[in-house]
py3Dmol code that shows the C-alpha trace and the ligand (Angstrom):
import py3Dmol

protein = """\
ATOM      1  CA  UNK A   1     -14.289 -46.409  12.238  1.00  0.00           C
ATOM      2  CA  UNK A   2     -11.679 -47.094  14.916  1.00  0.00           C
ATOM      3  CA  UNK A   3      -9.139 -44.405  15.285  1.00  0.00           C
ATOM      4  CA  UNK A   4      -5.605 -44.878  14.555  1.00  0.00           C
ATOM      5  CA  UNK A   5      -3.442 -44.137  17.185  1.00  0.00           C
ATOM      6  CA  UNK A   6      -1.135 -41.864  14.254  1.00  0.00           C
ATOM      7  CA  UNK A   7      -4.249 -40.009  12.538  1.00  0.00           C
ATOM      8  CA  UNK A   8      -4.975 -39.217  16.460  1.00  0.00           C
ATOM      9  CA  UNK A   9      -1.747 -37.759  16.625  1.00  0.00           C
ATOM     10  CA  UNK A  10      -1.763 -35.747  13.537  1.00  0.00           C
ATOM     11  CA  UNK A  11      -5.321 -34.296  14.010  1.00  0.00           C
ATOM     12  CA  UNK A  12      -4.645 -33.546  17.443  1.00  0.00           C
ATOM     13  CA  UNK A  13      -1.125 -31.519  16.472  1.00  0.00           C
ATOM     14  CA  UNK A  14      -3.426 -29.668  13.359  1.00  0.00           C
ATOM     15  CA  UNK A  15      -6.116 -28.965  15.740  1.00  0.00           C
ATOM     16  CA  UNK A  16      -3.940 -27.645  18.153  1.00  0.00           C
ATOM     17  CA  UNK A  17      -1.783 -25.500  15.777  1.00  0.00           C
ATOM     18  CA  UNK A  18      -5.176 -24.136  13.925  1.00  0.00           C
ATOM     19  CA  UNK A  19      -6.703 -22.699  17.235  1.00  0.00           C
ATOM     20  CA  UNK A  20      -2.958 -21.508  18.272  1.00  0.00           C
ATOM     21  CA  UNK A  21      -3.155 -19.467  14.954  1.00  0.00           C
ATOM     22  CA  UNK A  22      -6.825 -18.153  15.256  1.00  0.00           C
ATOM     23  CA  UNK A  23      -5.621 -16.847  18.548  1.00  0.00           C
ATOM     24  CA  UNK A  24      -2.876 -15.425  16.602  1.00  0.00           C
ATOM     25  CA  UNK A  25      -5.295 -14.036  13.774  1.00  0.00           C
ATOM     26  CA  UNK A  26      -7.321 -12.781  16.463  1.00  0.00           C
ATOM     27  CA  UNK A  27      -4.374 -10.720  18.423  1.00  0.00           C
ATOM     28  CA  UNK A  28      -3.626  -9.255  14.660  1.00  0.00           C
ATOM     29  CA  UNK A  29      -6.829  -8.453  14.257  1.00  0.00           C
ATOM     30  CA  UNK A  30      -6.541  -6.057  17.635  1.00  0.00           C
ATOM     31  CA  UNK A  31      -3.139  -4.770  17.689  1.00  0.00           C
ATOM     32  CA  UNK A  32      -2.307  -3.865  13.260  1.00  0.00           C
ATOM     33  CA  UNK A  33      -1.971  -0.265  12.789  1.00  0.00           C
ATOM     34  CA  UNK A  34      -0.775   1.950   9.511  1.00  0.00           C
ATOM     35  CA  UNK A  35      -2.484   2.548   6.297  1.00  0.00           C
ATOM     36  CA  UNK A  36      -4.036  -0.593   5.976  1.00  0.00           C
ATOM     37  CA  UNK A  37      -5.452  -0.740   9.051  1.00  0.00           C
ATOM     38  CA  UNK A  38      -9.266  -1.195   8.106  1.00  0.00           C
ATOM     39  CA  UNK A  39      -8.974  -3.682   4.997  1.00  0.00           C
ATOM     40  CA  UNK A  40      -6.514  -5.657   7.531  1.00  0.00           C
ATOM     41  CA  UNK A  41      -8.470  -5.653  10.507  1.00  0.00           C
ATOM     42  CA  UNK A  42     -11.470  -6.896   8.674  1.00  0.00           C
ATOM     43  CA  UNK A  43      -9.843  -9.619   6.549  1.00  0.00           C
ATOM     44  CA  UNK A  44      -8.189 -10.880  10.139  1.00  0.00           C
ATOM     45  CA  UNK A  45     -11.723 -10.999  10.983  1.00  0.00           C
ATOM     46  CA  UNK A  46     -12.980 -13.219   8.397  1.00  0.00           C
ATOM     47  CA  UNK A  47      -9.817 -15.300   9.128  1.00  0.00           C
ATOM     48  CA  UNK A  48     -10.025 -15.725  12.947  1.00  0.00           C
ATOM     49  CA  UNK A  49     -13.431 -16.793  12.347  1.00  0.00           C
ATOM     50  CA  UNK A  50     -12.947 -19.497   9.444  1.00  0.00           C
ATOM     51  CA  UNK A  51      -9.531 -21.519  11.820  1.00  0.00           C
ATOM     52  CA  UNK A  52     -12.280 -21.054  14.698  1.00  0.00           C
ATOM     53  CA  UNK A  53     -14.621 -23.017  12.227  1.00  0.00           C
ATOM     54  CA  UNK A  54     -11.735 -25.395  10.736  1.00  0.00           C
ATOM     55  CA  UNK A  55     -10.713 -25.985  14.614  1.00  0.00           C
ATOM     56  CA  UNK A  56     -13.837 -26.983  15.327  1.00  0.00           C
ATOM     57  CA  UNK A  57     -14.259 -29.321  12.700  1.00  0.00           C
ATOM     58  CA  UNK A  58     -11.141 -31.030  13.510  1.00  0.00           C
ATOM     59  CA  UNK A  59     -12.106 -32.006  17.300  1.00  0.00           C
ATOM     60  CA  UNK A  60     -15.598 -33.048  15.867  1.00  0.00           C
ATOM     61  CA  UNK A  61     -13.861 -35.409  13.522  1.00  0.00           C
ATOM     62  CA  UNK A  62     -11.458 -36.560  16.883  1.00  0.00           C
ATOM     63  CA  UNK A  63     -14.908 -37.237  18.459  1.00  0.00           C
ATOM     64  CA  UNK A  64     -16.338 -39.082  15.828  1.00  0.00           C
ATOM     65  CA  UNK A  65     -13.239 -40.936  16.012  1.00  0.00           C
ATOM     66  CA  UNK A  66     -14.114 -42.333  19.989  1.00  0.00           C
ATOM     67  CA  UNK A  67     -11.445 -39.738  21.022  1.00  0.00           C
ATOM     68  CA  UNK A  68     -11.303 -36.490  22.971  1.00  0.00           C
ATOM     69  CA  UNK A  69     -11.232 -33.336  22.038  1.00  0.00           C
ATOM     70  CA  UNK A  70      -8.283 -30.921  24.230  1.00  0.00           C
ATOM     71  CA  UNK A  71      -9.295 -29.994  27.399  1.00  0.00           C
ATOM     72  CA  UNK A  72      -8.292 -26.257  27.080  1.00  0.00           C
ATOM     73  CA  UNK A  73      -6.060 -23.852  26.670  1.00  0.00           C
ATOM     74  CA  UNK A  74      -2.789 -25.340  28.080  1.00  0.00           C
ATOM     75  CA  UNK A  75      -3.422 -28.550  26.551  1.00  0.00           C
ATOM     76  CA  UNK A  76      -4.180 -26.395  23.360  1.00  0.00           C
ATOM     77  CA  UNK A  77      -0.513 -24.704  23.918  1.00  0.00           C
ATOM     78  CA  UNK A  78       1.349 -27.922  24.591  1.00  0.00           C
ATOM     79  CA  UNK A  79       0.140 -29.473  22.047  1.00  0.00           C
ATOM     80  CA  UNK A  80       1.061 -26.601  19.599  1.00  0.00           C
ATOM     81  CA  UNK A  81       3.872 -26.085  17.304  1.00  0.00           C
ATOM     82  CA  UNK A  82       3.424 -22.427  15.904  1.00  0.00           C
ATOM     83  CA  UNK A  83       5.459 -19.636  18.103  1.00  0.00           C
ATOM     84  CA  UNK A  84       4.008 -16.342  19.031  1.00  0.00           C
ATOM     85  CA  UNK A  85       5.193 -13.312  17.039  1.00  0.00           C
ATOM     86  CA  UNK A  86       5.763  -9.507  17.407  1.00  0.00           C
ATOM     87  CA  UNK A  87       3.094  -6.717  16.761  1.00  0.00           C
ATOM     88  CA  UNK A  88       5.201  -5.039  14.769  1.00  0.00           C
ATOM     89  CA  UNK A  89       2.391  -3.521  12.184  1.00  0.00           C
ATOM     90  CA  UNK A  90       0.456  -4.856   9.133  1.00  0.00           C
ATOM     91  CA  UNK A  91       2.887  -5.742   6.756  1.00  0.00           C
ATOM     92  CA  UNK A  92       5.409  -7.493   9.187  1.00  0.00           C
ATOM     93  CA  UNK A  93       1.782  -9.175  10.186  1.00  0.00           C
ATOM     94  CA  UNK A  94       0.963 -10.414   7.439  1.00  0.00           C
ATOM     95  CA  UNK A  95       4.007 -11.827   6.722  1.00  0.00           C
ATOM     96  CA  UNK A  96       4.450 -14.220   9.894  1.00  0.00           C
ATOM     97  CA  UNK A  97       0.774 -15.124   9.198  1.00  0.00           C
ATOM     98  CA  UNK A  98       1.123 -16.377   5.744  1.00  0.00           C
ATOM     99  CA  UNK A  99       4.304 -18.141   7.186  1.00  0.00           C
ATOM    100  CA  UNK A 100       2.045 -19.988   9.509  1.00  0.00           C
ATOM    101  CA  UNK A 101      -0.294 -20.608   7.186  1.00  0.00           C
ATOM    102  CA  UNK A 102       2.280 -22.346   4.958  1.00  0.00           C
ATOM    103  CA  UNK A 103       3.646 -23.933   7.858  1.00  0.00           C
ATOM    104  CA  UNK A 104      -0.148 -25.345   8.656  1.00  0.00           C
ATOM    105  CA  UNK A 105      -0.743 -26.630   5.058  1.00  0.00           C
ATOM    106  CA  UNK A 106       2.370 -28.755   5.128  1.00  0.00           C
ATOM    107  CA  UNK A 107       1.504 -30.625   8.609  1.00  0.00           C
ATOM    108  CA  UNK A 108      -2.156 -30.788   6.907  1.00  0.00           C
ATOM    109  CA  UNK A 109      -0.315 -32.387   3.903  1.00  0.00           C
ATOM    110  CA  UNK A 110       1.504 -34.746   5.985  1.00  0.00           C
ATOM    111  CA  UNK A 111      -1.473 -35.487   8.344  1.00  0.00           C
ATOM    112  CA  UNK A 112      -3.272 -36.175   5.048  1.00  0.00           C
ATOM    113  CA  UNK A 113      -0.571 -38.728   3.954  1.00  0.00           C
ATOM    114  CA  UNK A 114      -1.252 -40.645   7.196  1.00  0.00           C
ATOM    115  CA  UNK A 115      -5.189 -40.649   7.074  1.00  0.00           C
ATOM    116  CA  UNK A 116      -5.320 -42.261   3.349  1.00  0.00           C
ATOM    117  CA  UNK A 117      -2.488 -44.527   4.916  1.00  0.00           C
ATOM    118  CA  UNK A 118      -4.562 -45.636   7.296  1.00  0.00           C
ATOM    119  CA  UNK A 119      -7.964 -45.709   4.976  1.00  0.00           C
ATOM    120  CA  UNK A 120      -9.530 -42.961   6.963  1.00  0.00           C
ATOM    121  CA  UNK A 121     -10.804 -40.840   3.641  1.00  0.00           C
ATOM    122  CA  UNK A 122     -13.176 -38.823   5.807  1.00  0.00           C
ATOM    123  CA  UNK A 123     -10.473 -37.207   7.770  1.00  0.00           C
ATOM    124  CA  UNK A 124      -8.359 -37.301   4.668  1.00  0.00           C
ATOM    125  CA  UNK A 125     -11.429 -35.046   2.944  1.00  0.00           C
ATOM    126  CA  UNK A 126     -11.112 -32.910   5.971  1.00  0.00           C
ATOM    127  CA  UNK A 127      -7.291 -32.093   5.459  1.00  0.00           C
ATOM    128  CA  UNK A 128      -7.749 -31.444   1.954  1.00  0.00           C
ATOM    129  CA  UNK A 129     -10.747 -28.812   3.008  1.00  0.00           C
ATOM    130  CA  UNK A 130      -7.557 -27.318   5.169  1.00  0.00           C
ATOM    131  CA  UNK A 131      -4.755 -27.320   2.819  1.00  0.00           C
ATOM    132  CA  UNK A 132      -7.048 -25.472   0.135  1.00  0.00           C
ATOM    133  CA  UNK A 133      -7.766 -22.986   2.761  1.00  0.00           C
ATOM    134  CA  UNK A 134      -4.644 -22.336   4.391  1.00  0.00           C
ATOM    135  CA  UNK A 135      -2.974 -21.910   0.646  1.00  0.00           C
ATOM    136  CA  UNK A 136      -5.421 -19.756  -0.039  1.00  0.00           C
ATOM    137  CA  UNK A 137      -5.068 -17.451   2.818  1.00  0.00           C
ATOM    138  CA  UNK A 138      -1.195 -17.481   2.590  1.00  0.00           C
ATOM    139  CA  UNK A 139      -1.823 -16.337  -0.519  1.00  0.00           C
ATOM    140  CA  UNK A 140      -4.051 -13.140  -0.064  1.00  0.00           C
ATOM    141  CA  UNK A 141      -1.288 -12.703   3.345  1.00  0.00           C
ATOM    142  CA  UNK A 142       1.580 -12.863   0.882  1.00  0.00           C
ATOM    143  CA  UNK A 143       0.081 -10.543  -1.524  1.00  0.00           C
ATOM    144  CA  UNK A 144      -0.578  -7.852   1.263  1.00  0.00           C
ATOM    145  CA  UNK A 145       2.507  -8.613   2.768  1.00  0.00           C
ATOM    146  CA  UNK A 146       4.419  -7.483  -1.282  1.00  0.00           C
TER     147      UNK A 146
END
"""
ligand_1 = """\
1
LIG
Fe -13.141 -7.256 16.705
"""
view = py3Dmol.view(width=600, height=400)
view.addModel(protein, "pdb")
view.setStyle({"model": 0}, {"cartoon": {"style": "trace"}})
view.addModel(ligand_1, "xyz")
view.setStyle({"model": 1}, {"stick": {}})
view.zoomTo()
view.show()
């Protein structure tokens, strides 16, 4: 279907904002310490992995779309809303991660809003996919963050 020029926009700013978190994900994944330090660094893990997946997805749907995918890393940055954080353990982790997460599934929410606005249901399916995952995941980060 041809692309419009606003579910561009918003799949570009989720894609964007999904890899800037796996790189986030993936820099908890290295630097959590304390207790919880095996159960955390393997569930960041399975995390990094799944927004490397969801990302992925995302500039495969821009493509389908007649659009390009980002171009790299500073295009990736630029284009990406969620701030770094501090390494400050695994609780204090887990808490700015299931912040982001909530932060992702609203601009999924609203990205969804524009793609059935537009009639574009398959990247509409897509952002539902997202929101289910990233509530999901700010759950289990919420409950490890208690
Ligand atoms: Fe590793």
């Amino acid at each position: 279907m041809p692309a419009v020029p606003a579910v561009v926009d918003a799949l570009n700013t989720v894609l964007a904002n999904t890899y800037a978190l796996a790189v986030k994900t993936h820099a908890a994944h290295w630097n959590v310490q304390g207790a919880g330090f095996f159960a955390l660094h393997d569930a960041f893990s399975k995390q990094y992995e799944d927004l490397l997946d969801a990302a992925d997805e995302l500039a495969e749907r821009l493509r389908a779309l007649g659009q390009r995918a980002p171009a790299g890393l500073k295009a990736i940055a630029t284009a990406a809303t969620l701030r770094d954080h501090g390494n400050d353990g695994g609780a204090a982790l887990c808490g700015e991660l299931r912040d982001d997460h909530r932060t992702l599934a609203a601009a999924c929410a609203a990205a969804l809003k524009t793609a059935q606005t537009a009639g574009d249901e398959a990247t509409a399916d897509l952002l539902i996919g997202r929101i289910d995952s990233h509530d999901k995941t700010a759950w289990m980060l919420a409950a490890a963050a208690a």
